[in-house]
C-alpha positions as CSV (number, residue, x, y, z in Angstrom):
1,X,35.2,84.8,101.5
2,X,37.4,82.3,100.4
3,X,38.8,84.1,97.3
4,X,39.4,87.2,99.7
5,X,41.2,84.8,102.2
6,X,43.1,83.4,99.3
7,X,44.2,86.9,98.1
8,X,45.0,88.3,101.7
9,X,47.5,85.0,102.1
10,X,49.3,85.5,99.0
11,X,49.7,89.0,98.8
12,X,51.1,88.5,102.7
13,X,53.3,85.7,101.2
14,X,54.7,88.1,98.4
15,X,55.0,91.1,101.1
16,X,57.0,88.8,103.6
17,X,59.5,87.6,100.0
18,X,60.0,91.5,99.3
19,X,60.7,91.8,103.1
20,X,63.1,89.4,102.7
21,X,64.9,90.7,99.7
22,X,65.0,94.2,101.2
23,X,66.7,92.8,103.9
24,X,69.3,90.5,102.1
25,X,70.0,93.7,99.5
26,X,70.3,95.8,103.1
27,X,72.7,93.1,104.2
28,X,74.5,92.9,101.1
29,X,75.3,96.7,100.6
30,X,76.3,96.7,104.9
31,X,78.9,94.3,103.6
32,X,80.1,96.0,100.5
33,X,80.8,99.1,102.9
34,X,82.7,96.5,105.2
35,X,84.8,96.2,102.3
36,X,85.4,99.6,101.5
37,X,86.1,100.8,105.0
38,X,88.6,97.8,104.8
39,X,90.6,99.1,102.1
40,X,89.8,102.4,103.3
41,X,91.9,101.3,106.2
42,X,94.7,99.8,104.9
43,X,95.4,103.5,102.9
44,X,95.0,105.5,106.0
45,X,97.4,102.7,107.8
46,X,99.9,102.9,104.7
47,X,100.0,106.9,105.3
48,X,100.5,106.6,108.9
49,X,103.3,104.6,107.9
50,X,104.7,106.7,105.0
51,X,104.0,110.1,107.1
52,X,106.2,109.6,110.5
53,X,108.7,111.8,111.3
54,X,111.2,108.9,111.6
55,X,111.1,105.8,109.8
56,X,112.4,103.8,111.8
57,X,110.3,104.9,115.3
58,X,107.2,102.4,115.7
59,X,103.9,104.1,115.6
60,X,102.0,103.9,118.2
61,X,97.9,104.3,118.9
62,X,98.5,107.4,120.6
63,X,99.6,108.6,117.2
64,X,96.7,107.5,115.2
65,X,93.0,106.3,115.4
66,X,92.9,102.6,115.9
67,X,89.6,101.9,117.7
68,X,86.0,102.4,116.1
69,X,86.9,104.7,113.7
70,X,83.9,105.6,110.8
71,X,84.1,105.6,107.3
72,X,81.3,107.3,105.9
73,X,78.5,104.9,107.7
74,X,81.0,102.1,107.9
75,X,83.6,101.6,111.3
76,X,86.8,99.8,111.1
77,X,89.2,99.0,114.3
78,X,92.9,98.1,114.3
79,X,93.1,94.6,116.8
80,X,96.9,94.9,117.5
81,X,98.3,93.2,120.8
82,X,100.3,94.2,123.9
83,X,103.9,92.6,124.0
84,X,104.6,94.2,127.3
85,X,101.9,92.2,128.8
86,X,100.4,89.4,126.3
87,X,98.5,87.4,129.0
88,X,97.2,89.2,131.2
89,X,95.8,91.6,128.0
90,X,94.3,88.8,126.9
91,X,92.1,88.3,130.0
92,X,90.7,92.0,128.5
93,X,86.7,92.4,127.9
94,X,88.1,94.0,124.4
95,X,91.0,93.6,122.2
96,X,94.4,95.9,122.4
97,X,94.2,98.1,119.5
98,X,96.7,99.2,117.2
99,X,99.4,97.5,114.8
100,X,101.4,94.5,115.5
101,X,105.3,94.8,115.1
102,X,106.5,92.1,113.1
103,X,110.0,92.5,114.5
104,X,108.7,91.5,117.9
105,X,108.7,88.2,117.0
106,X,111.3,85.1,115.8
107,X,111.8,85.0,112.0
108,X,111.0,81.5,111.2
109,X,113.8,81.3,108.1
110,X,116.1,81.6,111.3
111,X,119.6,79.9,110.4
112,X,119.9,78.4,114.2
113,X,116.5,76.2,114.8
114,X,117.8,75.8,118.1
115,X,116.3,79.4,118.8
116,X,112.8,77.8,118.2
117,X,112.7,75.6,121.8
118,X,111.3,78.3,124.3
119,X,108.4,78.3,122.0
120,X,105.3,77.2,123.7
121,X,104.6,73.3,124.0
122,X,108.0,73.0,121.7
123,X,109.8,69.8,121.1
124,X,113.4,69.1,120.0
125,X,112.4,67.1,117.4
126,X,109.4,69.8,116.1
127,X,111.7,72.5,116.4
128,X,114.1,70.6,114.5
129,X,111.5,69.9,112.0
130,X,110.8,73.9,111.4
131,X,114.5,73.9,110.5
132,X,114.4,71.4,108.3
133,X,111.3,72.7,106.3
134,X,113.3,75.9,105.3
135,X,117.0,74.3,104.9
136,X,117.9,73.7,101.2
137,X,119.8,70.5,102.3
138,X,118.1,66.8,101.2
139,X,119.6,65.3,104.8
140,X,117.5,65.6,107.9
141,X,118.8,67.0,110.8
142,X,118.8,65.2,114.2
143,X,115.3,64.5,115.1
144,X,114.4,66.3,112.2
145,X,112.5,65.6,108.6
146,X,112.9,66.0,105.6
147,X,111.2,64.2,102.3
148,X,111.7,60.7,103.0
149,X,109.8,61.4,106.0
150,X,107.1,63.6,104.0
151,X,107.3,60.5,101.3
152,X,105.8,57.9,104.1
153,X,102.8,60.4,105.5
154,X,99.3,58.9,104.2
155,X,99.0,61.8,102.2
156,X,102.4,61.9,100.7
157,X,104.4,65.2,99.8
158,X,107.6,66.6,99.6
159,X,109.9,68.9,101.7
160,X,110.2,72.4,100.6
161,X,113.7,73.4,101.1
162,X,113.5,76.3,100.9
163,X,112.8,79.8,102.7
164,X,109.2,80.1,104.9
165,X,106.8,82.2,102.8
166,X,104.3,82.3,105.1
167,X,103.6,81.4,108.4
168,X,100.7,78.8,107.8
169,X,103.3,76.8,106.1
170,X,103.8,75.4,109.6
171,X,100.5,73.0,109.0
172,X,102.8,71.6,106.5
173,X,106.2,70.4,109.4
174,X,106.0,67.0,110.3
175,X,105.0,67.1,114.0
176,X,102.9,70.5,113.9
177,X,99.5,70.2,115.0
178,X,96.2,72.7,115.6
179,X,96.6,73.1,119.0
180,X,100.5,73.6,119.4
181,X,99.9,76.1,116.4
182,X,97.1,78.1,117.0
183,X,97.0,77.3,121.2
184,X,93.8,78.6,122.9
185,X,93.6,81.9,120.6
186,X,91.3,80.3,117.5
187,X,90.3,83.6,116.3
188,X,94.1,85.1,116.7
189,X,92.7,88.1,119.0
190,X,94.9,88.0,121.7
191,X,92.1,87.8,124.5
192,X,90.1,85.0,125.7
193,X,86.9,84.6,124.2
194,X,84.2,82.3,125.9
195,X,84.6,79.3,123.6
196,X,88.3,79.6,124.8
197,X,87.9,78.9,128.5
198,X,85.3,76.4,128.5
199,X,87.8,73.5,128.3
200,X,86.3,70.7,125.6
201,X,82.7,72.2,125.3
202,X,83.7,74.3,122.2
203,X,86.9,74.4,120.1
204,X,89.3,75.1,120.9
205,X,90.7,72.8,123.3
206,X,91.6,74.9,126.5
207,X,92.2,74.0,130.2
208,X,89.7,76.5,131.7
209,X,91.8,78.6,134.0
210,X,91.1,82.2,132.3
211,X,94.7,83.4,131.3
212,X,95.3,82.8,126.8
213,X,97.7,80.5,125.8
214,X,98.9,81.3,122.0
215,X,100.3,79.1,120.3
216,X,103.2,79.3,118.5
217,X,101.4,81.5,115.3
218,X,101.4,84.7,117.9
219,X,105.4,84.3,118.3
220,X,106.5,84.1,114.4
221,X,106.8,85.4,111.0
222,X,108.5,85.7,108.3
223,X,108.4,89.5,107.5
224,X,111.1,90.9,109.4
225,X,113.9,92.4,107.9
226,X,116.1,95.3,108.6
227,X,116.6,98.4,105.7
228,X,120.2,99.4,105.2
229,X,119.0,103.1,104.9
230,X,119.1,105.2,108.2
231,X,116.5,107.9,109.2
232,X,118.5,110.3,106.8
233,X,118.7,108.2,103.2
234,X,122.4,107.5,104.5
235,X,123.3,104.0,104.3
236,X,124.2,102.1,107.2
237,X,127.3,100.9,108.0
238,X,127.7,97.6,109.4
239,X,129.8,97.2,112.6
240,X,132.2,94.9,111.9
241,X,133.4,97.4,108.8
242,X,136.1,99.2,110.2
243,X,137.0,101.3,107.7
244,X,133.7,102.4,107.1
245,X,133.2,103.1,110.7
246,X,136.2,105.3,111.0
247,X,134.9,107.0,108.1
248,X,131.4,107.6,109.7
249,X,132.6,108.5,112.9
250,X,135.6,110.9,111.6
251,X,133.0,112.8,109.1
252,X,129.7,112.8,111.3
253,X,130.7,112.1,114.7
254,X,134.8,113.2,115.3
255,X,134.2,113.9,119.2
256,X,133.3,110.3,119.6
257,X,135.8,108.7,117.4
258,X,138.1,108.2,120.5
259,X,135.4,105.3,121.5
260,X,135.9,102.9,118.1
261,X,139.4,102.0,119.5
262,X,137.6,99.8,122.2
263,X,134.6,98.7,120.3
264,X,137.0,97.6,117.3
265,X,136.2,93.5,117.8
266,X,132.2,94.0,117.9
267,X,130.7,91.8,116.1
268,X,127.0,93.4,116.9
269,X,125.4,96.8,117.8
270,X,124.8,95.7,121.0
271,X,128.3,94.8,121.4
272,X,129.8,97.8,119.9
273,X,127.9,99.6,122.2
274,X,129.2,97.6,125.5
275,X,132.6,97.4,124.5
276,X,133.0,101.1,123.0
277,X,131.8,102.2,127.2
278,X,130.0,105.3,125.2
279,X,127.3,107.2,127.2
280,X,124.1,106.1,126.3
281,X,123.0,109.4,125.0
282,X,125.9,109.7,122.5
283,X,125.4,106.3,121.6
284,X,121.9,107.0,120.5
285,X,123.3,109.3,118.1
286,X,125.0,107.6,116.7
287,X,122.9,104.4,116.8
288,X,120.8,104.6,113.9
289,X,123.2,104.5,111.5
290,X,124.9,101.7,112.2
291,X,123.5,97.9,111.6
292,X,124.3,94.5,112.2
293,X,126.2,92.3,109.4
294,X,123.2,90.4,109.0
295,X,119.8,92.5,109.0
296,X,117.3,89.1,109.3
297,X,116.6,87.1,111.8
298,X,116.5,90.4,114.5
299,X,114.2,90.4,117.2
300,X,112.9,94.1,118.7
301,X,114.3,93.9,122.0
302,X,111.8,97.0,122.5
303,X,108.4,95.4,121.5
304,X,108.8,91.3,121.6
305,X,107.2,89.7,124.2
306,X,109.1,87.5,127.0
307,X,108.5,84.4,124.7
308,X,109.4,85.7,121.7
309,X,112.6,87.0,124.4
310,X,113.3,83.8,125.1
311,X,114.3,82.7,121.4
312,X,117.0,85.4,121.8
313,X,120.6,83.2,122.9
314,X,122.1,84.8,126.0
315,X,118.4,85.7,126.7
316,X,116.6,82.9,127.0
317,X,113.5,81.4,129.3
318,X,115.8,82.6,132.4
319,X,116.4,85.7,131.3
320,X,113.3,86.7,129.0
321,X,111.4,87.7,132.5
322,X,113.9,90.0,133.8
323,X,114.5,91.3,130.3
324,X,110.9,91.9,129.9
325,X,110.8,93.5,133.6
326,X,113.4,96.3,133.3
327,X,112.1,97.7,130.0
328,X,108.5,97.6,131.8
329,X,110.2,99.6,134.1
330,X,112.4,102.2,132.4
331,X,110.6,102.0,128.9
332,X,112.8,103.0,125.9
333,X,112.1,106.8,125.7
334,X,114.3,106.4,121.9
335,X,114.4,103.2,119.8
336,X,118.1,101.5,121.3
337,X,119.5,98.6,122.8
338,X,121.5,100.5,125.2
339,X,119.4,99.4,128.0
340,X,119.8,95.8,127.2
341,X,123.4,96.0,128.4
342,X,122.0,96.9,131.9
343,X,119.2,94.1,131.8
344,X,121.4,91.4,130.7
345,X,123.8,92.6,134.1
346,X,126.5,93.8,131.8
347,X,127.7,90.6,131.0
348,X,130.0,90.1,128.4
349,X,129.1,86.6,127.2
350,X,125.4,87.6,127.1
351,X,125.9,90.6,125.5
352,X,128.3,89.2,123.0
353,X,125.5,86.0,122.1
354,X,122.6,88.2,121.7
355,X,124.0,90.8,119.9
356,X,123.4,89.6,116.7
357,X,119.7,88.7,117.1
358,X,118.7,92.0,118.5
359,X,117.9,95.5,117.2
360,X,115.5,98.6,118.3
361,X,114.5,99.1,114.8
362,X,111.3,97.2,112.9
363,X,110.4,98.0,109.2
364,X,107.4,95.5,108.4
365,X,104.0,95.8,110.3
366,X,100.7,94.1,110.4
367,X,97.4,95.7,110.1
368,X,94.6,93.3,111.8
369,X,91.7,95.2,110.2
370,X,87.9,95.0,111.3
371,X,85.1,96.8,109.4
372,X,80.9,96.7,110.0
373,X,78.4,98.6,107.7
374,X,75.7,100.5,108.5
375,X,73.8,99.8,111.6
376,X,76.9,97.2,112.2
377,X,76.1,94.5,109.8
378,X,78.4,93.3,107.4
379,X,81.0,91.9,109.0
380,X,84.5,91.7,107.7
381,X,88.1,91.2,108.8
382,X,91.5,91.6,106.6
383,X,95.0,91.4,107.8
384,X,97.8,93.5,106.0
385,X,101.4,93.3,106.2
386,X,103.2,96.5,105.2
387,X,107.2,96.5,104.3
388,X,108.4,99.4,105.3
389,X,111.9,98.6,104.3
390,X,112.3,100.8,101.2
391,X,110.9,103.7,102.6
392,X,107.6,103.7,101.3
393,X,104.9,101.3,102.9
394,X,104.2,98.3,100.3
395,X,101.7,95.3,101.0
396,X,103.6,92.2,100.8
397,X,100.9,89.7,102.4
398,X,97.2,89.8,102.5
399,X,94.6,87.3,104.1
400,X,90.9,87.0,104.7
401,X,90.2,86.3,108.6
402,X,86.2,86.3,108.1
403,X,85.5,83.3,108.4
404,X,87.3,82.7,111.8
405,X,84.3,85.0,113.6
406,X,83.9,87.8,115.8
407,X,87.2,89.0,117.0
408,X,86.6,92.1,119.2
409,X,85.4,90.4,122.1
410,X,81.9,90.1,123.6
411,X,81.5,93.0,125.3
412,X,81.7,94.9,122.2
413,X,79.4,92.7,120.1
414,X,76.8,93.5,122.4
415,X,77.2,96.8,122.5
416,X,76.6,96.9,118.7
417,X,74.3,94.6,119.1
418,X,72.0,97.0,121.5
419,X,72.9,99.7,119.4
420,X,71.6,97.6,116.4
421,X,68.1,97.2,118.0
422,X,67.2,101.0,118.8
């Protein structure tokens, strides 16, 4: 009986290992088609992005499947965010879905740091700092840093001096910490998971009162950059180039080249616009094939959020609100910053100080991709940014989110969860 017993436990014991090697090989091929329906995603987001009618319109989730979309017996979602209405989306059982315009928010190789201060939780001194990082100067600015200061940390390093290449470089400024970086949003979401509003139970640190706080991460890059191609292959022509505007206008446009008489001292679009006292509608003819002298450091007046608003001079924490407001209520039905000029009151000095930080166009998007295998195991998450600059959509940044955790919200992971145990 006791050779029988013996045999019954280990052939139990060997049954249970197998058991457990079936599963971990089930596991392991659920995440291998994670991966796939990853980079499955990133192709199908790249042809989106190569296939629209006009390259420099902004696609939008009505246009394309963003939200549990199967590959083969994989599923991938696009976790994107609402700029219209970034808090109170974040309060949402699930995530907003689609891509994230990089040109929403502030360029951090900005030449004027002083744009940086309506920032959340930002400090003269930090913001100063951010400006410093990127400057190729050796001299600090006022309340800034630079390598002395780096020099003198316990772990000693130097200043970069030189251009942001990424936005994580920010753990690097003297003065940057976890929480003014990241803020409430750990898993970079853009809603509030439980571990967010359960003030110092879990990380991250929050204060409990079920609205998100982002940090500073959700209001920068350092992506954004204008093409100097227009919708047709012709190339732009930058305002402040009069001959070449009299040239454009006389050849493509010669009923409106009355209007460049009074728009002759622009210095922006936006400004051309005010002072040339065109009709909107021929404007926006006209608009896409004229630029800006500079084509970085431009926010998208028609997708940034009020904070990233407020980095806009003649905008600003004032003015970001009732910015934000109007184009809530008479949405852009064409990529312009015509009805800027009406938000801003149709003030000259405004308009003339945020004209050459603004523009209706963005050419760089992010892809915030999350894929499950079969029976929704295998969890993996990848984040894309496509340059859309040349024409054709090219992956200039990629990144591993993993290991931050579930980011489509509770609801959801119960869902699959019940769906799991069926």
């Amino acid at each position: 009986m006791w050779v029988a017993f013996g045999l019954v436990s280990v052939t139990l014991y060997f049954a249970h290992s197998m058991l457990m090697d079936l599963k971990a090989a089930d596991n392991q091929v659920a995440a291998l088609e994670a991966d796939q329906a990853i980079e499955g995603a990133a192709l199908y987001v790249s042809n989106i992005l190569a296939n629209r009618a006009n390259l420099m319109t902004i696609p939008t989730a009505d246009n394309f499947r963003a939200k549990a979309v199967k590959i083969g017996d994989a599923t991938f979602w696009l976790v994107g965010r609402d700029t219209n209405d970034l808090q109170s989306s974040g309060q949402a059982a699930e995530p907003f879905w689609g891509l994230v315009d990089e040109a929403s928010k502030a360029n951090l190789n900005t030449t004027n740091p002083s744009n940086f201060l309506n920032l959340p939780q930002m400090t003269v001194n930090l913001a100063a700092a951010m400006g410093d990082w990127a400057s190729t100067g050796t001299t600090p600015s006022t309340g800034g840093a630079k390598s002395e200061t780096y020099s003198a940390l316990p772990t000693p390093y130097l200043c970069k001096n030189g251009p942001y290449e990424t936005i994580d470089e920010l753990r690097l400024v003297y003065g940057m910490n976890m929480d003014l970086l990241y803020g409430e949003d750990a898993n970079f979401n853009g809603i509030l998971d439980p571990n967010e509003n359960d003030g110092m139970t879990l990380p991250p640190a929050d204060n409990q009162d079920g609205i998100l706080d982002p940090g500073v991460f959700e209001y920068v890059t350092v992506w954004s950059h204008e093409s100097t191609l227009g919708t047709n292959g012709m190339t732009r022509v930058a305002v402040t180039n009069t001959t070449a505007l009299q040239q454009l206008f006389q050849t493509n446009f010669p009923n409106l080249v009355r209007y460049l008489t009074n728009a002759g001292t622009a210095d922006s679009v936006l400004e051309f616009y005010f002072l040339s006292k065109m009709a909107p509608g021929d404007f926006q003819q006209v608009e896409p094939y004229l630029m800006n002298p500079s084509l970085t450091n431009l926010i998208n007046v028609n997708t940034a959020t009020a904070t990233a608003l407020a980095c806009v001079p003649g905008i600003g924490l004032n003015l970001a609100p009732q910015v934000l407001a109007y184009r809530q209520s008479n949405p852009p039905q064409t990529p312009s910053v015509t009805w800027l000029v009406t938000a801003l009151n149709n003030d000259a000095s405004l308009i003339h100080q945020a004209g050459p930080f603004v523009t209706p166009y963005s050419f760089q998007f992010a892809a915030d991709i999350v894929a499950v295998g079969h029976n929704n195991r295998g969890y993996r998450r990848v984040r894309f940014v496509f340059d859309c600059s040349t024409g054709t959509p090219l992956v200039v940044y990629r990144q591993d989110l993993t290991h931050l955790g579930w980011p489509l919200g509770k609801k959801l992971h119960d869902q699959l969860l019940a769906e799991n145990s069926k």
